[in-house]
C-alpha positions in Angstrom: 70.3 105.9 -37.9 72.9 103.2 -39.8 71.3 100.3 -39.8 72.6 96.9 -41.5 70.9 94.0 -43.2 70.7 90.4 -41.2 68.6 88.1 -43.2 66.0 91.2 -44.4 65.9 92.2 -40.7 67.0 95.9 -40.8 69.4 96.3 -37.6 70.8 99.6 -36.2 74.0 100.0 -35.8 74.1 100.8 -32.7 75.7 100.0 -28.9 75.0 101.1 -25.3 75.4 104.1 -25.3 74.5 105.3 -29.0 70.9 103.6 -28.3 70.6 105.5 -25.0 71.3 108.6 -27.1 68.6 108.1 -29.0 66.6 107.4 -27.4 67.1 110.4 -25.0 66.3 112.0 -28.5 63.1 110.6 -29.0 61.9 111.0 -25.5 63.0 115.5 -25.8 61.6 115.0 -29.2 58.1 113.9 -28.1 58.4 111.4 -31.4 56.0 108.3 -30.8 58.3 105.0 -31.7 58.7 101.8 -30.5 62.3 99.8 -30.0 62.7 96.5 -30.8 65.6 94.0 -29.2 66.8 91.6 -31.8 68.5 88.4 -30.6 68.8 85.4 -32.7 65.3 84.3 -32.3 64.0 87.3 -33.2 65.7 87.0 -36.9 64.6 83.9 -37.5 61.1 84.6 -36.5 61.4 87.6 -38.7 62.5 85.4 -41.4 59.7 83.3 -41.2 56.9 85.1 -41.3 56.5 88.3 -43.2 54.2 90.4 -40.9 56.0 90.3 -38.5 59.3 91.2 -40.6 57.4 94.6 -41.3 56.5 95.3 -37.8 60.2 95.0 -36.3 61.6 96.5 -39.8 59.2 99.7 -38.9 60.5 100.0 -35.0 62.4 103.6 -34.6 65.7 100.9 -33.5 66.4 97.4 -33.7 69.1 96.4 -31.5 71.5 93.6 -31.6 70.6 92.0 -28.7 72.2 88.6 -29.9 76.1 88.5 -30.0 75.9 86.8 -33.3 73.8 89.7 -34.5 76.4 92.1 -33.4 79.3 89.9 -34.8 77.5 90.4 -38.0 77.4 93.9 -37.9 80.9 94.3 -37.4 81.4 91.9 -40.1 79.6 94.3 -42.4 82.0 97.1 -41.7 79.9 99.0 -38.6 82.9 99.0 -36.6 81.3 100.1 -33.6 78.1 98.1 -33.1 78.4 96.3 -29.9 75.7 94.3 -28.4 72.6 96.0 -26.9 70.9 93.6 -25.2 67.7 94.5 -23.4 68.0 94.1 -20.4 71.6 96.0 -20.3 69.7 98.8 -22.4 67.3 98.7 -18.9 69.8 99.4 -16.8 71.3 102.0 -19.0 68.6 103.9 -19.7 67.3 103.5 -15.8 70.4 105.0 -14.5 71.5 107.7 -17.2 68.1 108.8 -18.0 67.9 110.5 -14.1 69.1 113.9 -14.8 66.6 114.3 -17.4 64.2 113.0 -15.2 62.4 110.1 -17.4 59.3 108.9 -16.3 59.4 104.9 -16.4 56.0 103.0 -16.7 56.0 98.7 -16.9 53.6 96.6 -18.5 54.2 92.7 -18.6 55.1 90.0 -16.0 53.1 89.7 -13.0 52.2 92.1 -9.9 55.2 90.7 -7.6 57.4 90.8 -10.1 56.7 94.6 -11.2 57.3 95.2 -7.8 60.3 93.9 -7.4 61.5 95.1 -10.3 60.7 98.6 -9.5 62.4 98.2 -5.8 65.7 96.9 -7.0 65.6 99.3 -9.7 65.3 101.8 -7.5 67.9 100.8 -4.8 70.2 100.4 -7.6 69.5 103.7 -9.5 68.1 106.5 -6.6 66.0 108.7 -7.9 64.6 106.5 -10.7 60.7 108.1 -11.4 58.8 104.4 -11.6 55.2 106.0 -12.3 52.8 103.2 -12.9 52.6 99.5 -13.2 50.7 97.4 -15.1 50.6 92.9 -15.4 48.0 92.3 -18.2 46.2 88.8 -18.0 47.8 86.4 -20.1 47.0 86.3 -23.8 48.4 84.2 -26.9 48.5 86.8 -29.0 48.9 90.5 -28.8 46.2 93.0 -29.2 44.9 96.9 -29.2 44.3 97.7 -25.2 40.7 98.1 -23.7 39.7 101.9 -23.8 40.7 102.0 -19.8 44.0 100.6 -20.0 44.8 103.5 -23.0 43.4 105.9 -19.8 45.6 105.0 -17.1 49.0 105.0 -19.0 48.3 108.3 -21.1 47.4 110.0 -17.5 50.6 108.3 -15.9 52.5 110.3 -18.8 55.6 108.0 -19.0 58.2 108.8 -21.0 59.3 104.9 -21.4 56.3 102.4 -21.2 58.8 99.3 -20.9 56.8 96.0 -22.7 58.3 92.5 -20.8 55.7 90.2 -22.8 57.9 88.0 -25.3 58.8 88.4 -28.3 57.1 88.5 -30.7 54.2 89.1 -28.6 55.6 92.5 -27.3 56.9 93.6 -31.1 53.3 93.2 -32.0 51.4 94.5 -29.3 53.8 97.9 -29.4 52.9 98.0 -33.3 49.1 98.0 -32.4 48.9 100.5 -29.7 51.7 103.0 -30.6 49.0 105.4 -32.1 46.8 105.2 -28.8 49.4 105.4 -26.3 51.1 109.2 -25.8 54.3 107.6 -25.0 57.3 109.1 -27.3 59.3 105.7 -26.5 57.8 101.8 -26.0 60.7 99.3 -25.6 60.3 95.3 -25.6 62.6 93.6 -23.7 61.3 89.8 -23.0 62.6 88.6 -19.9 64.3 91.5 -18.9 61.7 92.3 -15.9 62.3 88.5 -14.8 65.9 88.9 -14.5 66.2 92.5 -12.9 63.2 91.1 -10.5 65.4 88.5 -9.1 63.3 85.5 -10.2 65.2 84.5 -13.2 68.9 84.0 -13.4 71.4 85.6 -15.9 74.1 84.2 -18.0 77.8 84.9 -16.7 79.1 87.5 -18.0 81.7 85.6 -19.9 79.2 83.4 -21.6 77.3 86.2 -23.0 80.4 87.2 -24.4 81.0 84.7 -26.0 77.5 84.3 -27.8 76.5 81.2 -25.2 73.4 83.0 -23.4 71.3 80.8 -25.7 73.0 77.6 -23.6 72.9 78.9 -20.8 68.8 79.5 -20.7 68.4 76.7 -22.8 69.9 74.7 -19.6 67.6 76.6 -17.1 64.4 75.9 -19.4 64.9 72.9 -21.3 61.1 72.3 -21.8 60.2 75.7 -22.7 63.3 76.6 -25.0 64.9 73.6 -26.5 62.8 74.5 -30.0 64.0 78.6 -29.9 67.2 77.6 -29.4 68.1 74.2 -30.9 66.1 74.3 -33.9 66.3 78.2 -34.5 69.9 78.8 -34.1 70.1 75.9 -36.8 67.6 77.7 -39.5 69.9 81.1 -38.4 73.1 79.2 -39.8 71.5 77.6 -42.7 70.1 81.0 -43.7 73.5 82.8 -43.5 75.2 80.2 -45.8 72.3 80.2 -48.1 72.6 83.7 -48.3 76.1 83.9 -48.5 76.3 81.5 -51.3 73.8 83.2 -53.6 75.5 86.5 -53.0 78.9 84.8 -54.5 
C-alpha cells in the first residue's frame, strides 16, 4: 500500500473505498493487523512521543481521517487520497462488507451505547452480522486483556473487532493484543460509536469539508477539547513550516 510521509507519520494513501478494499483483503486473507485513523491530533501525538510513532507507523493502514491530512496527501502528488474518516470508514465497511458476510464485534463505549449502536447499525444496514459486544471499565491507559476477555472474542470469531476507546488509547491497546486476539482486522475509530449511537452529534457535512470538524467539537466540548484542538492544531502548523523550511 502507497503511503505518504506527514511529519514521520507514515499515511496510506488511501480513500473510502480503496480502505474498504483492503481491508476486505485482510479479512479473506486471514492476516492479523490493526487500522489506525489519523486526524490531526493523532499526528501531533505521533510527533511527540516516539512509542507511540512506532505503534501507528506499524498499523496494516493509517488513514487520513483529518482533512488537512488528506490535503497533504494530495499535496504530495497521491492524487486520489480523499479523507477516510472513521466513522465514514464504519458505515462503509457495515454496509459493503454484507455480501461477504463480515462478522462485526465492538469493544469500547458503554453497554447503552453498544446497543444503540448495533440497532441503528442494523436498521440502517439489514443484514449486518453484530456478534458480540463488549464496554471495558474505564482505564487511563491501555493494556493486554484478562485471559477471559481473549476467550469470549476469539469464540465470537469476528472478522472486525471495532476499538471506540480514544486515541491513543485504542492505537495502543490494538498494538498489545493483536497477537492474542484471532481477529484478521482491529480498527480504532474514537468517537465513532458515540456518534452512530445517537448520543454525540456530528459536524455538517459542509464543515467537515472544509477541515472545520475540529471547531465544530471543540464548540460541543470546550472543557474536554480546547487543549487537542487549540494548542495541537498550533504545534501541527509550526511543524509543517519547520519542516518545510529545513527541506528548502
Amino acid at each position: 500500500m502507497f503511503s505518504y510521509d506527514v511529519l514521520d507519520v507514515h499515511v496510506s494513501a488511501v480513500n473510502l473505498d480503496t480502505a474498504f478494499a483492503a481491508i476486505r483483503d485482510m479479512v479473506v486473507s486471514r492476516c492479523k493487523g490493526y487500522v489506525c485513523v489519523a486526524p490531526v491530533s493523532t499526528i501531533v501525538d505521533a510527533r511527540r512521543d516516539p512509542k507511540y510513532r512506532a505503534v501507528v507507523n506499524a498499523a496494516a493502514m493509517v488513514t487520513p481521517d483529518g482533512a488537512p491530512v488528506a490535503w497533504l496527501g494530495r499535496l504530495k502528488g497521491n492524487k486520489d487520497v480523499r479523507r477516510t474518516y472513521g466513522p465514514d470508514l464504519m458505515l462503509q465497511v457495515c454496509d459493503q462488507g454484507r455480501p461477504q458476510g463480515f462478522r462485526h464485534f465492538f469493544y469500547g463505549a458503554t453497554g447503552p451505547v453498544c446497543d444503540r449502536l448495533e440497532h441503528n447499525l442494523k436498521a440502517k444496514f439489514p443484514g449486518v452480522v453484530v456478534v458480540g459486544k463488549i464496554s471495558p471499565a474505564y482505564i487511563d491507559r491501555a493494556e493486554a486483556l484478562a485471559a477471559d476477555v481473549i476467550r469470549e472474542i476469539n469464540a465470537a470469531k469476528p472478522d472486525i473487532l471495532w476499538v471506540g476507546l480514544g486515541a491513543p488509547k485504542q492505537d495502543f491497546w490494538m498494538s498489545f493484543n493483536r497477537v492474542a486476539l484471532d481477529v484478521p482486522v482491529m480498527i480504532g475509530i474514537g468517537a465513532a460509536f458515540d456518534f452512530h449511537a445517537g448520543v454525540k452529534p456530528q459536524a455538517p457535512r459542509w464543515m467537515q469539508a472544509g477541515g472545520l470538524e475540529w471547531l465544530f467539537r471543540l464548540c460541543c466540548e470546550p472543557r474536554r477539547l480546547w487543549k487537542r484542538y487549540l494548542v495541537g492544531n498550533t504545534l501541527f502548523i509550526y511543524w509543517l513550516i519547520m519542516d518545510l523550511t529545513r527541506k528548502k
